[in-house]
C-alpha positions, 0 to 999 in steps of 0.5 A, a space after each residue: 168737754 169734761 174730761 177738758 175742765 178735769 184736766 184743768 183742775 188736776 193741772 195734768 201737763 199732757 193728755 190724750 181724748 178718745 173719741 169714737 164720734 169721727 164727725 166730733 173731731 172733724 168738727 174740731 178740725 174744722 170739716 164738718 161745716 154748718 152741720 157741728 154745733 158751732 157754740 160748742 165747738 167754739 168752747 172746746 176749741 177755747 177750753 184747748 187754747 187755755 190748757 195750752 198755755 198753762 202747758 198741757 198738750 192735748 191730742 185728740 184720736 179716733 178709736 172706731 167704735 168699739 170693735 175690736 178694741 181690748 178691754 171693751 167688755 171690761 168698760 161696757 161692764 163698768 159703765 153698766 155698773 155704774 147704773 146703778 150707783 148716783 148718778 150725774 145728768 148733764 142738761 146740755 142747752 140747744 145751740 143756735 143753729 138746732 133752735 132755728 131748725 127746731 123752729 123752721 120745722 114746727 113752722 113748716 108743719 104748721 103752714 102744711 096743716 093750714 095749707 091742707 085745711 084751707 078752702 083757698 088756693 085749692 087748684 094750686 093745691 092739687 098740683 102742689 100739696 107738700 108744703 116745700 120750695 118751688 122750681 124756677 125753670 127760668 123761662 122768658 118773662 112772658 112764658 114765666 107768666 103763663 106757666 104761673 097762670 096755669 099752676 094757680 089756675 087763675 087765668 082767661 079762660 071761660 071758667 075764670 072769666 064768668 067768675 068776674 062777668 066776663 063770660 056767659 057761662 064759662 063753659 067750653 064752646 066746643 064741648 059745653 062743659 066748664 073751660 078749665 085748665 084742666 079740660 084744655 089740657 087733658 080732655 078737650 077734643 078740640 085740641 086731640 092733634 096737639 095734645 098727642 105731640 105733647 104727650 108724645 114727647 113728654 115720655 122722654 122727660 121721664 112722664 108717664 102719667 098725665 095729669 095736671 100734678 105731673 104736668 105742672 107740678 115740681 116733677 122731672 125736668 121742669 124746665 123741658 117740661 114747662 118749654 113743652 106745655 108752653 109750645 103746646 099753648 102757642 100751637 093751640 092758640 090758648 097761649 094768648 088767652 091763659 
């Protein structure tokens, strides 16, 4: 953008700027998409359109890096030199694009602190810790409800239902400890000729583990996942309870 305003001054008629940075002059082409600094494309584009009409031909090359290139010691030399002599700073301003991931980004690690220290939503929280966007698996809108009932952990079993005097003491009847998603899932025994059939194909999916971060969470194939525990449910009879 410098050398572009000297020219200007000096009236040069032609030019050519040399640049090591690939991404810039793409940028400049037009093929670097979402990822350039638009405002300052945008300029240097312009800066280019005025020197044209006033006459001067501007080219634009790649030199790649500096490896290889004659005279690189010489201008390493001269550049380390001129360190020690006045010198000029350049404050250059964040574009709109950066000050909206600047943004996003101390946003995102606020949210992650408070989602972390937060007493709420904790069973959520142990299946989905990392502050992030969700999986839709695109499920029937019934299943869709129950797998979104077993990831809050907000459902009608025994430990949900006591919570609201809809149960006596929210504990298992078959094993007299509290009824949880948890529990039905990995532990009840009334329950140990399914939960082998769902553990038994969930190695295909690439689950070697079982436990309710690796069978609810956004892991591997959250679709053929979410169909296998849902099959689980309705092979149980606890889909018409969750």
């Amino acid at each position: 953008m410098w050398v572009l305003r000297w020219m200007e001054e000096c009236g040069e008629e032609k030019a050519v700027v040399y640049s090591y940075l690939l991404s810039a002059l793409m940028a400049l082409g037009g093929r670097e998409g979402g990822r350039a600094r638009s405002d300052m494309v945008g300029e240097i584009l312009m800066m280019v359109f005025k020197l044209k009409r006033q006459g001067c031909g501007v080219g634009f090359l790649w030199a790649p890096a500096h490896v290889g290139v004659e005279g690189k010691r010489t201008v390493d030399k001269a550049a380390r030199a001129s360190l020690g002599g006045d010198m000029v700073e350049v404050g250059v301003p964040f574009g709109r694009m950066e000050c909206r991931n600047i943004i996003n980004e101390r946003l995102i690690q606020q949210w992650q602190q408070e989602w972390n220290e937060d007493a709420r939503g904790r069973k959520l929280y142990d299946i989905h810790p990392i502050i992030k966007p969700g999986i839709i698996v695109s499920l029937s809108w019934i299943d869709e409800i129950k797998w979104t009932r077993l990831r809050l952990g907000h459902c009608g079993l025994a430990s949900e239902l006591v919570l609201v005097g809809k149960h006596r003491d929210g504990k298992c009847e078959h094993c007299g400890v509290p009824e949880s998603v948890k529990h039905v899932l990995l532990f009840c025994p009334r329950y140990v000729g399914e939960r082998r059939m769902l553990f038994t194909g969930l190695p295909k999916l690439g689950i070697e583990t079982f436990s309710l971060r690796t069978l609810l969470g956004d892991g591997l194939n959250p679709k053929e996942r979410a169909l296998e525990i849902i099959h689980f449910l309705k092979s149980t009879g606890l889909h018409r309870r969750i």
